[in-house]
C-alpha positions as CSV (number, residue, x, y, z in Angstrom):
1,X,-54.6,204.6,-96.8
2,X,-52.3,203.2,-100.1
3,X,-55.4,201.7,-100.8
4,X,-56.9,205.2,-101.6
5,X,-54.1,206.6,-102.6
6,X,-53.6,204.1,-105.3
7,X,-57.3,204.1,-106.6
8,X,-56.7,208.1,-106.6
9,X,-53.3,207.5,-108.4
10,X,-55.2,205.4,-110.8
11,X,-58.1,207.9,-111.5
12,X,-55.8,210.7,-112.3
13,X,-53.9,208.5,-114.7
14,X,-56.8,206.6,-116.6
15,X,-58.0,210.5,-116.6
16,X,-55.0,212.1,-117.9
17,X,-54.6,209.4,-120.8
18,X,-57.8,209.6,-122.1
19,X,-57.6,213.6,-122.1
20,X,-54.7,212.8,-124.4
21,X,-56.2,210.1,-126.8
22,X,-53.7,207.6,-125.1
23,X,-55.2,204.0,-124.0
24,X,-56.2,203.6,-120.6
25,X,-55.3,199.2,-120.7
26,X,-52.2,199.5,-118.9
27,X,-51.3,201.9,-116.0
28,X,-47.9,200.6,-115.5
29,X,-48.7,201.1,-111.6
30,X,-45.7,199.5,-109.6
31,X,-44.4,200.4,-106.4
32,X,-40.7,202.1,-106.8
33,X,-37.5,200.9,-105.6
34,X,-36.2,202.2,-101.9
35,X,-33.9,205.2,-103.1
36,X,-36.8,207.0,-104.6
37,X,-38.8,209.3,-102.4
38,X,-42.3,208.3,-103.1
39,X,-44.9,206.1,-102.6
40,X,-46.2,204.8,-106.1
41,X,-45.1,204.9,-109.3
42,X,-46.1,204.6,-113.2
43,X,-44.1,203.3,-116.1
44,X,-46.9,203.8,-118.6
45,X,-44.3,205.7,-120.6
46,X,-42.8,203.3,-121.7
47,X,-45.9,202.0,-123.5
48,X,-47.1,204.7,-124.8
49,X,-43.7,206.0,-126.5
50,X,-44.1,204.3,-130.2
51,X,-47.9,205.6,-130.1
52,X,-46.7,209.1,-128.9
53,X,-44.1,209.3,-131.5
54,X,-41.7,210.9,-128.8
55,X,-39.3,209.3,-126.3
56,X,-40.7,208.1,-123.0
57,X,-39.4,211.0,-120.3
58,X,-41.1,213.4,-122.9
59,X,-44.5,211.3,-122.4
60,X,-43.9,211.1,-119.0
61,X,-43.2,214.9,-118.6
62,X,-47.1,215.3,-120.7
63,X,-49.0,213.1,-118.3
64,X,-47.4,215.0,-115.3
65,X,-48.6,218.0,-116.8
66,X,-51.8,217.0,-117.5
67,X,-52.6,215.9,-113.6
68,X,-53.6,218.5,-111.7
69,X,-52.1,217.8,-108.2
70,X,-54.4,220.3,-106.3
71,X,-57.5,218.1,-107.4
72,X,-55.7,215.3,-105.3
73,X,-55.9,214.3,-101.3
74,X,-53.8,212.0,-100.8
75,X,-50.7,212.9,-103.4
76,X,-49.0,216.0,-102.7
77,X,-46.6,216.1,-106.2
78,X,-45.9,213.9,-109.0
79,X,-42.3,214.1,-110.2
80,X,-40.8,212.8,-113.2
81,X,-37.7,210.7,-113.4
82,X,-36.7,209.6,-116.7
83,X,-39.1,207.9,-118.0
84,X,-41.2,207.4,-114.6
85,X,-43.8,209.5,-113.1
86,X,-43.3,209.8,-108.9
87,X,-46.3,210.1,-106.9
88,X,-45.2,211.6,-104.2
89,X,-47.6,211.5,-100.6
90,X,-49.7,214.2,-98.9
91,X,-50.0,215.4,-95.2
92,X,-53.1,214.4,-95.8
93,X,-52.0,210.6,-96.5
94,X,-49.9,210.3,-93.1
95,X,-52.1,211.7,-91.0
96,X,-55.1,209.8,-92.4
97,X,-52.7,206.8,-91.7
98,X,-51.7,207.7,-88.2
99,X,-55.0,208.2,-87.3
100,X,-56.6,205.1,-88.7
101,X,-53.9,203.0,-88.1
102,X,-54.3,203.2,-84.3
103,X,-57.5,201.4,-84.3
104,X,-57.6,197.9,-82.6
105,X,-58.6,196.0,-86.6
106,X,-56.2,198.4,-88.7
107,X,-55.7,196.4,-92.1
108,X,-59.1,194.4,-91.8
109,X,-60.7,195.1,-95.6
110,X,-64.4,196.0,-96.2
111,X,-66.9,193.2,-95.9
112,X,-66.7,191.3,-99.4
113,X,-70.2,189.5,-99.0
114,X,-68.6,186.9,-100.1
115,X,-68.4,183.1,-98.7
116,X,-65.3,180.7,-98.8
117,X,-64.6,177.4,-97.0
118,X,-61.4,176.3,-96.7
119,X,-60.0,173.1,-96.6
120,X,-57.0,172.0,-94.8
121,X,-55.3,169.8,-93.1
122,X,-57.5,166.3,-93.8
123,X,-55.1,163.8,-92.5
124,X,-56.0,160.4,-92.0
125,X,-57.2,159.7,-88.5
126,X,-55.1,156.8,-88.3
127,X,-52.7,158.6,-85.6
128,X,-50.7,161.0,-84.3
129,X,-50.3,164.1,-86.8
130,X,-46.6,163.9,-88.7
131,X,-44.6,166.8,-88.4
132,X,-43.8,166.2,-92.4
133,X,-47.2,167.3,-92.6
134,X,-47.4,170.4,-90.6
135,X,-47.2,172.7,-93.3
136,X,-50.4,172.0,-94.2
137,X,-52.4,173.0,-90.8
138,X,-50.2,175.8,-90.7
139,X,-50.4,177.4,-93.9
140,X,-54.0,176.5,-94.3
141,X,-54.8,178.4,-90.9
142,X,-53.0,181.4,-92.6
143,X,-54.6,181.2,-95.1
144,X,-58.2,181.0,-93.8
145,X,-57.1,183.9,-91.2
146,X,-56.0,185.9,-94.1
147,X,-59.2,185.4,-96.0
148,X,-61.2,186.6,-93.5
149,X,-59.3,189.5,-92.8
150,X,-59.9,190.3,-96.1
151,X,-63.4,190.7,-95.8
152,X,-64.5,187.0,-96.5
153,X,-67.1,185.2,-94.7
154,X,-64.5,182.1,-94.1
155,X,-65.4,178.6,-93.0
156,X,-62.5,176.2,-92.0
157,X,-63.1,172.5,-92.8
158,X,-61.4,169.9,-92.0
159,X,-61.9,166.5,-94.5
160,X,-62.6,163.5,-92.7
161,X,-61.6,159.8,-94.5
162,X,-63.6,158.0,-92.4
163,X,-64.4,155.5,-95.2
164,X,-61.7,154.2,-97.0
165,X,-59.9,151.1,-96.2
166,X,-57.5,152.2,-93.6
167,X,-60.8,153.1,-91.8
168,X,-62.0,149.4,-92.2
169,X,-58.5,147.7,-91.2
170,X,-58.5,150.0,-87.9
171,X,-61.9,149.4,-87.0
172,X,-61.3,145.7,-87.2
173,X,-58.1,145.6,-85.2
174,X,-59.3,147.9,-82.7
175,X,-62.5,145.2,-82.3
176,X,-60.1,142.2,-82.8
177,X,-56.9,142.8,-80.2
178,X,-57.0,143.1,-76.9
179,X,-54.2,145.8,-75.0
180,X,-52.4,142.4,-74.1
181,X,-51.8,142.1,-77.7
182,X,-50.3,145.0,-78.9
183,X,-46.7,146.1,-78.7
184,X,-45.4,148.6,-76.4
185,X,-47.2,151.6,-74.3
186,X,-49.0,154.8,-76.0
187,X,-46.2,157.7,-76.3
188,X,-48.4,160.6,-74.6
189,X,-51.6,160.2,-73.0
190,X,-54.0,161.0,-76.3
191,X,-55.8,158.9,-77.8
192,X,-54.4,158.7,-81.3
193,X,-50.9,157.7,-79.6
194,X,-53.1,154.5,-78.1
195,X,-55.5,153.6,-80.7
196,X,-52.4,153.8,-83.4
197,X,-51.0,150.6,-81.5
198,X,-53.9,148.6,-83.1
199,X,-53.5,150.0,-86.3
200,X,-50.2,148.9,-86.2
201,X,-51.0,145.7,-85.1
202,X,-53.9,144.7,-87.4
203,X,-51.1,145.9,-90.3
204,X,-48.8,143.8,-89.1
205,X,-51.1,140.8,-88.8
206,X,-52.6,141.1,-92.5
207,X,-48.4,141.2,-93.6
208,X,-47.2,138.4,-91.5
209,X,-50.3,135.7,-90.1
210,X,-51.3,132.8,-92.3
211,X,-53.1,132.6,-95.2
212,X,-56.4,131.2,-94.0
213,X,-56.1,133.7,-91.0
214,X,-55.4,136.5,-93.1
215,X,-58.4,135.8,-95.1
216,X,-60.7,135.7,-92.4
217,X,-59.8,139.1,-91.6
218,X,-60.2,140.2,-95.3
219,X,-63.6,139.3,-95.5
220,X,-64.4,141.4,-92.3
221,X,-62.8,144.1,-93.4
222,X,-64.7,144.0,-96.4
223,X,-67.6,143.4,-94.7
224,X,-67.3,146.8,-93.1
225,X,-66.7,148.5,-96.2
226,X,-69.9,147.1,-97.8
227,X,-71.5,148.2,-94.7
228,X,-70.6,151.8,-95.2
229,X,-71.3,152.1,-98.8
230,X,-74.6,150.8,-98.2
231,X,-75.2,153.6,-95.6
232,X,-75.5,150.5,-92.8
233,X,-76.0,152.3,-89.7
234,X,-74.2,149.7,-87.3
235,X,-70.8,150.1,-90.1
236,X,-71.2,153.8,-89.6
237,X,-71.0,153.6,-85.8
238,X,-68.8,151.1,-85.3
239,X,-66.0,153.1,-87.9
240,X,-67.1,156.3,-85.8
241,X,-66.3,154.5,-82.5
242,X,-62.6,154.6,-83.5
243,X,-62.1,157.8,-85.8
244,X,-63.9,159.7,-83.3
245,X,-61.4,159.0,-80.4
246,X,-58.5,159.3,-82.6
247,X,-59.8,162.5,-84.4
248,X,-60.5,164.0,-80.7
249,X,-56.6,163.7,-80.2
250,X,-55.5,164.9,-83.4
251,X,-57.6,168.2,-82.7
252,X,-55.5,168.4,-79.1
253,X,-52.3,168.4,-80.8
254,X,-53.8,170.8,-84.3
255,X,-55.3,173.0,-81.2
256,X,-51.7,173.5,-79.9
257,X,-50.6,175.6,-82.9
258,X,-53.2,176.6,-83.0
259,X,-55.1,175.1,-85.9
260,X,-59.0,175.3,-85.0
261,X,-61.7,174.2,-87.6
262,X,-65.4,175.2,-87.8
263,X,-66.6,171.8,-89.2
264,X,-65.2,168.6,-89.5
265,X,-66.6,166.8,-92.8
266,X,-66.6,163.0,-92.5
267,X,-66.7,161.5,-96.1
268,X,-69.3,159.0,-95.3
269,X,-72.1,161.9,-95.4
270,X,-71.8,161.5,-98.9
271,X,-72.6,157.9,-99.0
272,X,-75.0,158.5,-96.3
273,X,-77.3,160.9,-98.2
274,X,-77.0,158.8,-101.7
275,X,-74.8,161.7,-103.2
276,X,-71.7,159.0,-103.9
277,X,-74.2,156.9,-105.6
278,X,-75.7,159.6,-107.7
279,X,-72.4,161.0,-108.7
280,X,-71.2,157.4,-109.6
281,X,-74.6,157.0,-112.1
282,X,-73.6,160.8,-113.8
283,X,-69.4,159.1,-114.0
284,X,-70.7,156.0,-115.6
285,X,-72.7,158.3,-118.6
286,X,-69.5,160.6,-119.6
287,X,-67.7,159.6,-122.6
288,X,-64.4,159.3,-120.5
289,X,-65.7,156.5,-118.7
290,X,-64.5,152.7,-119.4
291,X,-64.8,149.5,-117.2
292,X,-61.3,148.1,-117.4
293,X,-59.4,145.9,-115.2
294,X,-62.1,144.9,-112.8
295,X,-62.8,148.7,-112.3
296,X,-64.9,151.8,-113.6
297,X,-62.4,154.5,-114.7
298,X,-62.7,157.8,-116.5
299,X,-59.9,158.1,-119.6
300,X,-58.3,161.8,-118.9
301,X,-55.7,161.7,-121.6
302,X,-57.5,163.5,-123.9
303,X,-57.9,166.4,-121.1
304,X,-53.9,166.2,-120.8
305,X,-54.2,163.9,-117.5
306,X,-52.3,160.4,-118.3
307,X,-53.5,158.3,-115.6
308,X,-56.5,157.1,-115.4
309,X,-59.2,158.2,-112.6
310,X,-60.9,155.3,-110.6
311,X,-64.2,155.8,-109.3
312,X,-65.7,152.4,-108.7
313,X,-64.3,149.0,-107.8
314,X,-65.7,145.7,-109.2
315,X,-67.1,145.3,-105.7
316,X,-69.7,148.3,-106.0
317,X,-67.2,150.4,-103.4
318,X,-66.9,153.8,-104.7
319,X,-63.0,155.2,-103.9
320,X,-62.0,158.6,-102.2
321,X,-61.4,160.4,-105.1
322,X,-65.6,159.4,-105.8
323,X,-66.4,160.6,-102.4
324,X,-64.0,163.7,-102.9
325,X,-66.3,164.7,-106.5
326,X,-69.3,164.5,-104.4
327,X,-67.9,166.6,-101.4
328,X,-66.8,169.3,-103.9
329,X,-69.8,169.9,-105.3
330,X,-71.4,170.2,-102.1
331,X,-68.8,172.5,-101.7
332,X,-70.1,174.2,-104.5
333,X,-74.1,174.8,-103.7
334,X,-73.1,176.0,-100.2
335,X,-69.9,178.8,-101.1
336,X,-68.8,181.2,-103.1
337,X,-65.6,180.6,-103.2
338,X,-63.1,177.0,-102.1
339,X,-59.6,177.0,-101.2
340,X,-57.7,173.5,-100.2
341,X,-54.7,173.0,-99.1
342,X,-52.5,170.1,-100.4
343,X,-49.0,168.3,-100.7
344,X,-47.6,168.6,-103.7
345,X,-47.8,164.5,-104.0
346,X,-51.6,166.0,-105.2
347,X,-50.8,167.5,-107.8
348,X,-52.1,164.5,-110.0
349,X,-55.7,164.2,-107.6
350,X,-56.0,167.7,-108.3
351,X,-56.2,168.2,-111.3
352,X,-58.0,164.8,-111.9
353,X,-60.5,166.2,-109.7
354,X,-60.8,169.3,-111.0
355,X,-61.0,168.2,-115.1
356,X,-63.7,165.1,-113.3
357,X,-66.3,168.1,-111.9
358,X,-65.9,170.0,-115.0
359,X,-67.0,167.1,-117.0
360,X,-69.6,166.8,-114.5
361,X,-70.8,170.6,-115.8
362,X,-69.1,172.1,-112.3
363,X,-67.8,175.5,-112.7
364,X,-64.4,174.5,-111.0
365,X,-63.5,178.7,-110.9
366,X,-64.6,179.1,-107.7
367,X,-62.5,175.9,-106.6
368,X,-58.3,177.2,-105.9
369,X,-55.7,175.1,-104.4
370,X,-53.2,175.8,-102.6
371,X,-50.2,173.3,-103.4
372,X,-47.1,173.3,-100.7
373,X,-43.3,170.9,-100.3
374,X,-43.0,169.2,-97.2
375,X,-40.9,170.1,-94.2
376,X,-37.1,168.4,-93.8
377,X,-36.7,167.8,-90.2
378,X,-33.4,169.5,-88.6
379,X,-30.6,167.1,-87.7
380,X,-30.0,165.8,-83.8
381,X,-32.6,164.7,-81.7
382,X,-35.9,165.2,-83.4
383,X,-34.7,163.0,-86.5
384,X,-33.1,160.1,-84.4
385,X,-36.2,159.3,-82.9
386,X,-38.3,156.1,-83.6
387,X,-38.3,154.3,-86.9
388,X,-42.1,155.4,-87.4
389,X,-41.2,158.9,-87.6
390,X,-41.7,162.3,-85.9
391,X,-44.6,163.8,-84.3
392,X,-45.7,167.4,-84.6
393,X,-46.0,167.2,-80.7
394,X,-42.5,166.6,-80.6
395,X,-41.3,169.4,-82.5
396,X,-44.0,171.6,-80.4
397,X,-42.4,170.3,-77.2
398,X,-38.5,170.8,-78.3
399,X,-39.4,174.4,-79.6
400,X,-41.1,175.5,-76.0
401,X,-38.5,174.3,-74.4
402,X,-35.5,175.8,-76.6
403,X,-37.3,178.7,-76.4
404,X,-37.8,178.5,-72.7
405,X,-33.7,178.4,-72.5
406,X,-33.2,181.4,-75.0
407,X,-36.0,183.4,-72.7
408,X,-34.2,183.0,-69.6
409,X,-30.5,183.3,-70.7
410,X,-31.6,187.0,-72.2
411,X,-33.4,187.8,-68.6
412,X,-30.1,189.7,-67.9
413,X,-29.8,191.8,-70.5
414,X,-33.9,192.8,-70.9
415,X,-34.6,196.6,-71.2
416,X,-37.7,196.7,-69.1
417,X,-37.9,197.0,-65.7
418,X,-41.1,194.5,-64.9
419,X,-40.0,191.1,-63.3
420,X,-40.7,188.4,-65.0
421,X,-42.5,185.5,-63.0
422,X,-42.4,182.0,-63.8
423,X,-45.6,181.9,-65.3
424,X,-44.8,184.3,-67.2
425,X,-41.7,183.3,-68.6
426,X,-43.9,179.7,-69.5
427,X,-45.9,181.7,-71.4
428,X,-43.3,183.7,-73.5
429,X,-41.9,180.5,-74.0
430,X,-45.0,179.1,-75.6
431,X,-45.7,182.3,-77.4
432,X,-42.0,182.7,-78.7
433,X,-41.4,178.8,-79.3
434,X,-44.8,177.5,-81.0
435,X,-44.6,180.9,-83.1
436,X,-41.1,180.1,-84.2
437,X,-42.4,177.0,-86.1
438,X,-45.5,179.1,-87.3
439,X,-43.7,181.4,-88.2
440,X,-40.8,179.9,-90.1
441,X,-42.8,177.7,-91.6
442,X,-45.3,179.6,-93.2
443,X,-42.7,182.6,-94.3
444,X,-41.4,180.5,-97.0
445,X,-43.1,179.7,-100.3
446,X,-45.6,177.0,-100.6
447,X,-44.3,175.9,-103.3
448,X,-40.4,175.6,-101.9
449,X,-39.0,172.8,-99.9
450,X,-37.8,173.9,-96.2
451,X,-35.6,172.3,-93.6
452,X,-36.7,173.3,-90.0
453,X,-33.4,174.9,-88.7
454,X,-33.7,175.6,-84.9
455,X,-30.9,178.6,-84.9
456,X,-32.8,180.0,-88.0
457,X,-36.2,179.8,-86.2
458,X,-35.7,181.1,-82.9
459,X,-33.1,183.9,-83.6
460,X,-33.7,187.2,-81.7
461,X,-31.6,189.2,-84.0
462,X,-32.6,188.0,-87.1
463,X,-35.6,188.1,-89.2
464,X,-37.5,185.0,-87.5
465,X,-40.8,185.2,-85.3
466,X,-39.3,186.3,-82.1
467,X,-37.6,189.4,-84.3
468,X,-40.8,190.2,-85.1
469,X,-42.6,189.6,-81.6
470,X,-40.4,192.0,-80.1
471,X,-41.7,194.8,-81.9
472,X,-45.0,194.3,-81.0
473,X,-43.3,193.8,-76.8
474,X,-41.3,197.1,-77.2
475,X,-44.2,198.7,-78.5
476,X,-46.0,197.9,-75.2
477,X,-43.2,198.7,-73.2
478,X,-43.0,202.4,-74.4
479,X,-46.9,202.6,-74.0
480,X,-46.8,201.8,-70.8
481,X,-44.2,203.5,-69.7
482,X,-45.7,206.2,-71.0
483,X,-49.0,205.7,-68.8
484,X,-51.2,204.6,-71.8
485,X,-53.0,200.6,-71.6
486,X,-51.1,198.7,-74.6
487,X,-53.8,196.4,-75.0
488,X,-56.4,199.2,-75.7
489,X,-57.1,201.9,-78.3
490,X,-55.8,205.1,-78.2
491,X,-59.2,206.3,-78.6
492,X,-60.3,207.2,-75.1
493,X,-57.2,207.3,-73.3
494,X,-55.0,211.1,-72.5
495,X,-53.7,211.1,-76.1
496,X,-56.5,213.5,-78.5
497,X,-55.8,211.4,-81.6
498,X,-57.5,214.5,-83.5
499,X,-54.5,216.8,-82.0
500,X,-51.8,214.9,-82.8
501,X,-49.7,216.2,-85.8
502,X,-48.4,214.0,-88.2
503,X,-46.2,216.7,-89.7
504,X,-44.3,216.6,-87.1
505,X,-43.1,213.0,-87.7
506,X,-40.4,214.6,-90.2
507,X,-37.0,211.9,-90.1
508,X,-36.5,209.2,-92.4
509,X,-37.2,207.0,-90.2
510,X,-40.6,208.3,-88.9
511,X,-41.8,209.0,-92.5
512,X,-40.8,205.7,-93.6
513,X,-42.6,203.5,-90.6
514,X,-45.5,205.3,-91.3
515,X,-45.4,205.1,-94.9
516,X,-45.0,201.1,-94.4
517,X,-47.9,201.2,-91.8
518,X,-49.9,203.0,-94.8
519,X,-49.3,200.0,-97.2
520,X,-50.6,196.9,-94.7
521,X,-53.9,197.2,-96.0
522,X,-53.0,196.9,-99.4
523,X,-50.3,194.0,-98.5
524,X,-53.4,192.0,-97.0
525,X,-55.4,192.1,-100.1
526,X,-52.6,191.3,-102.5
527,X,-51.6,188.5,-100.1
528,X,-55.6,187.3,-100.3
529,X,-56.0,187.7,-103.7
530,X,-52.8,185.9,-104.5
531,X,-53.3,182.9,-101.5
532,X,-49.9,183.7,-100.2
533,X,-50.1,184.4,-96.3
534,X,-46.1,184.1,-96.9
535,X,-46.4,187.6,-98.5
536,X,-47.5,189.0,-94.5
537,X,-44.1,187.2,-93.2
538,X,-42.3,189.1,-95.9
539,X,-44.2,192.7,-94.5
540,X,-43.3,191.9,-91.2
541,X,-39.9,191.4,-91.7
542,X,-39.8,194.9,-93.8
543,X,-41.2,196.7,-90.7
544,X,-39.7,195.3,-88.0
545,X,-36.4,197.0,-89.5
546,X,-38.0,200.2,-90.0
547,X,-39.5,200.3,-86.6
548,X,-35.7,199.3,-85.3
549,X,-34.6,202.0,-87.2
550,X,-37.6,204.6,-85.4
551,X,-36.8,203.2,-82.5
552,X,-32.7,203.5,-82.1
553,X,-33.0,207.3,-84.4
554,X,-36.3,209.1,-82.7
555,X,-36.3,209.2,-78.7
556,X,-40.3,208.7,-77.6
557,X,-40.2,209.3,-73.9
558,X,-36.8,211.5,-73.4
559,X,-36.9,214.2,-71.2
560,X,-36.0,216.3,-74.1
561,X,-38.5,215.7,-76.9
562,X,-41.3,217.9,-77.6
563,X,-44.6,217.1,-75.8
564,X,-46.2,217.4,-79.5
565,X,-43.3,215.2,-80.9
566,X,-43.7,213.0,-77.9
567,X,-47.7,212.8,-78.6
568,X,-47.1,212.1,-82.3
569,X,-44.4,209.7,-81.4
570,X,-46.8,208.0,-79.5
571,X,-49.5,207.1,-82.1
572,X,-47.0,206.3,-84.2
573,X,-45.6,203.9,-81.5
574,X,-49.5,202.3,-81.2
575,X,-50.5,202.2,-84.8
576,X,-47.1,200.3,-85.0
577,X,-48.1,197.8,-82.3
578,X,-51.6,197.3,-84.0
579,X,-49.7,196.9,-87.5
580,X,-47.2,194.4,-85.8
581,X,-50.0,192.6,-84.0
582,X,-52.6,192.3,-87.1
583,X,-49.9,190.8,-89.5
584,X,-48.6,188.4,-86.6
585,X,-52.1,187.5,-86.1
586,X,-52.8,186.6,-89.6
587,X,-49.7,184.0,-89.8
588,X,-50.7,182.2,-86.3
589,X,-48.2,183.7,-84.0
590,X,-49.0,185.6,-80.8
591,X,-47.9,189.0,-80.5
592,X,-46.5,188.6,-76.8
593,X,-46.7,192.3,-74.5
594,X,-43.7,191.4,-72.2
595,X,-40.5,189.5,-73.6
């Protein structure tokens, strides 16, 4: 409903200025600070106080004036304060929003008819994913969740290098070692945490074996390169044979997050199908592009870039940043719209990339990336682990089973009167534990370094996931309690959503839950248009307090309340839970019914 609201609120203004010869640019639309009773506001004023020749509460005082209010649904008044015009919400507006709010996809925007992939994640498959790099799956599945509950028709990719060297030097380890060979036994049973052993070993072998030895293997690993780039079917396969296996673990451990993709794009289809080769002819014509140092390289000073972009070694093998150019534009000719999410040690590849495919003639305004910092690892056991570093299994496993020890110290003190079993306290711990890293995790700003801090993450009283999952628990628990199925719409069930009064909803607290309720929508397109899921974590927070605040002020099922409050109440207590469970489902995290 702010949605309408707002577009009404804009009408009436850009209506009201013209009326008065006053420019309709700027609407000075903002939303107003706590204290003030209302749900929009406009600063216009301001502007328009040298043009008016008067001061700005006068201005504001003749644009109030000029509104007629009865013309309007969803304000009821528009009251001046200083300088500001209040826009003040109807009946109308809240019980629009109670009623609409109780369905199962409340906040989902219209269908845009628009297409977007998004790109995330793209690690090597050279092993088991690093939890220094789990911002990237994490916010990238946010943000592709976010996209397409903003009405876009969203494809999640995931960027296979299956063709650089790495790929080569693991292929021919994998073919050259035997298990005697290699050092130590696989750290889970996946296949990444086995096939990495060879990887290791064949890197190890190039550093330390003998010169004549080490060349030997050179000119195999070249061999295979040459292979790919020629599009050599046997190369292809024999690469696949090991990024296949290791890929398949990788998605185990992404699917734990969960971090799902709809394709995963191997870089060698664009050697495959001659587009690397074509693209490479088009580099070679630009003005930008020199042969220097054994290499073919485009000069991007001139376009503000100071290193140079490779694209083509003296060997013939094209580079990933080649392969990249020609997976864009691919990219291009099937989307709308392309988001990727990167570390910020792209910064330089991305805006190499992006200046290379408009010298291409690429309209790169479709292309966005999203940029993030890496994650500092909390102190104690998870960063006194092995020399090669920390997995994102591990910090999955420690955060199920911290959570696991939080769930079942609080058993004692839980409100609601259903056992718990021990499945089902497995479960909460997964929900609770594997959303606490979601949820910490993508709540910052991309662009801001984090340190993972266990207390932090997994506090019940503060503003972390499971602060924010209990709303959406306690939300069930009252409709249950009440009779009604908390995993089902209102719609249907002994509560005539037609009936119920929103008027009645007259505290604070009620008219300020449902006021935040009314906003979602709008918080979801913001968040979309801006490609800042973060923005949802900062909602949720905001109304978890106000439904704390409902909850400990406005009694639902006391034997004293109204059976009209109590029905009213009610929808506000499942529009609430459908809120709570829409934003939590956006960021990743499950919205658990029993905690």
């Amino acid at each position: 409903m702010f949605l309408s609201l707002r577009a009404e609120v804009e009408s009436a203004l850009e209506t009201a200025l013209s009326a008065l010869d006053y420019p309709t640019d700027d609407l000075g639309i903002e939303e107003p600070p706590e204290d003030v009773d209302s749900v929009l506001a406009s600063s216009v004023a301001f502007r328009l106080a040298g043009e008016a020749g008067a001061p700005p509460p006068q201005v504001a005082a003749e644009l109030a004036d000029e509104i007629d209010v009865d013309e309007l649904t969803h304000v009821a008044a528009i009251e001046t304060q200083g300088p500001y015009l209040n826009f003040l919400p109807s009946d109308a507006y809240l019980e629009t929003t109670l009623e609409t709010a109780t369905a199962a996809d409340y906040g989902a925007l219209e269908d845009r008819e628009e297409s977007v992939v998004v790109e995330h994640t793209s690690a090597n498959p050279t092993g088991p994913v690093h939890v220094g790099r789990a911002r990237n799956p994490i916010i990238g599945d946010a943000v592709a969740n976010l996209l397409d509950y903003a009405g876009y028709d969203v494809d999640r990719h995931y960027y296979v290098n299956d063709a650089g060297r790495q790929m080569a030097v693991f292929t021919w380890a994998y073919e050259t070692f035997d298990e005697d060979d290699l050092e130590g036994e696989p750290e889970r049973d996946r296949p990444e945490y086995d096939l990495v052993r060879y990887y290791r070993k064949g890197n190890a072998f190039l550093e330390n074996a003998s010169e004549p030895k080490v060349a030997d293997a050179e000119a195999e690993i070249e061999s295979i390169m040459q292979g790919l780039e020629a599009g050599d079917d046997e190369a292809y396969e024999r690469v696949s044979e090991v990024v296949d296996q290791v890929l398949g673990g990788m998605k185990a451990c992404l699917a734990r997050l969960p971090a799902e993709f709809d394709e995963f794009v191997k870089e060698t289809r664009f050697m495959r199908n001659s587009d690397t080769d074509d693209l490479v002819a088009r580099l070679k014509e630009l003005d930008e592009a020199v042969y220097e140092e054994d290499a073919w390289q485009l000069e991007l000073d001139a376009h503000g870039i100071e290193k140079n972009l490779v694209f083509l070694r003296a060997d013939d093998t094209s580079l990933y940043p080649t392969r990249d150019l020609a997976h864009h534009e691919w990219k291009f000719e099937n989307y709308d719209n392309a988001v990727t999410v990167l570390g910020e040690d792209h910064t330089l590849q991305a805006d190499q990339l992006r200046t290379t495919l408009e010298l291409l003639g690429n309209d790169t305004e479709p292309l966005r990336q999203v940029l993030y910092s890496y994650v500092n690892l909390p102190e104690g056991k998870m960063s006194t682990r092995r020399g090669t570093g920390v997995d994102l299994d591990d910090l999955l496993d420690e955060a199920i089973d911290r959570a696991r020890e939080e769930v079942e110290d609080r058993l004692d003190d839980r409100i609601r009167d259903d056992e718990l079993t021990d499945e089902d306290i497995e479960r909460i711990a997964h929900q609770v534990g594997i959303g606490a890293v979601r949820y910490d995790i993508v709540s910052k700003q991309p662009s801001k370094a984090i340190t993972f801090e266990w207390e932090q993450a997994l506090d019940f009283e503060a503003q972390s996931a499971p602060y924010v999952q209990y709303v959406h628990a306690r939300c069930c628990g009252i409709l249950e309690e009440a009779g009604l199925d908390s995993a089902a719409d209102l719609e249907g069930q002994d509560i005539d959503l037609e009936a119920v009064d929103a008027d009645l909803l007259e505290t604070p607290e009620e008219r300020e839950l449902l006021e935040t309720i009314a906003r979602f929508p709008a918080v979801v397109e913001e968040a979309a248009d801006d490609l800042q899921p973060h923005q949802i974590a900062t909602y949720t927070r905001t109304f978890a307090d106000r439904f704390n605040a409902f909850y400990r002020e406005c009694p639902v099922l006391a034997d004293d309340v109204d059976p009209e409050v109590r029905e009213a109440r009610l929808a506000l207590v499942a529009a609430s839970k459908h809120t709570v469970a829409n934003a939590l489902s956006i960021l990743g995290v499950a919205a658990p019914r029993s905690m």
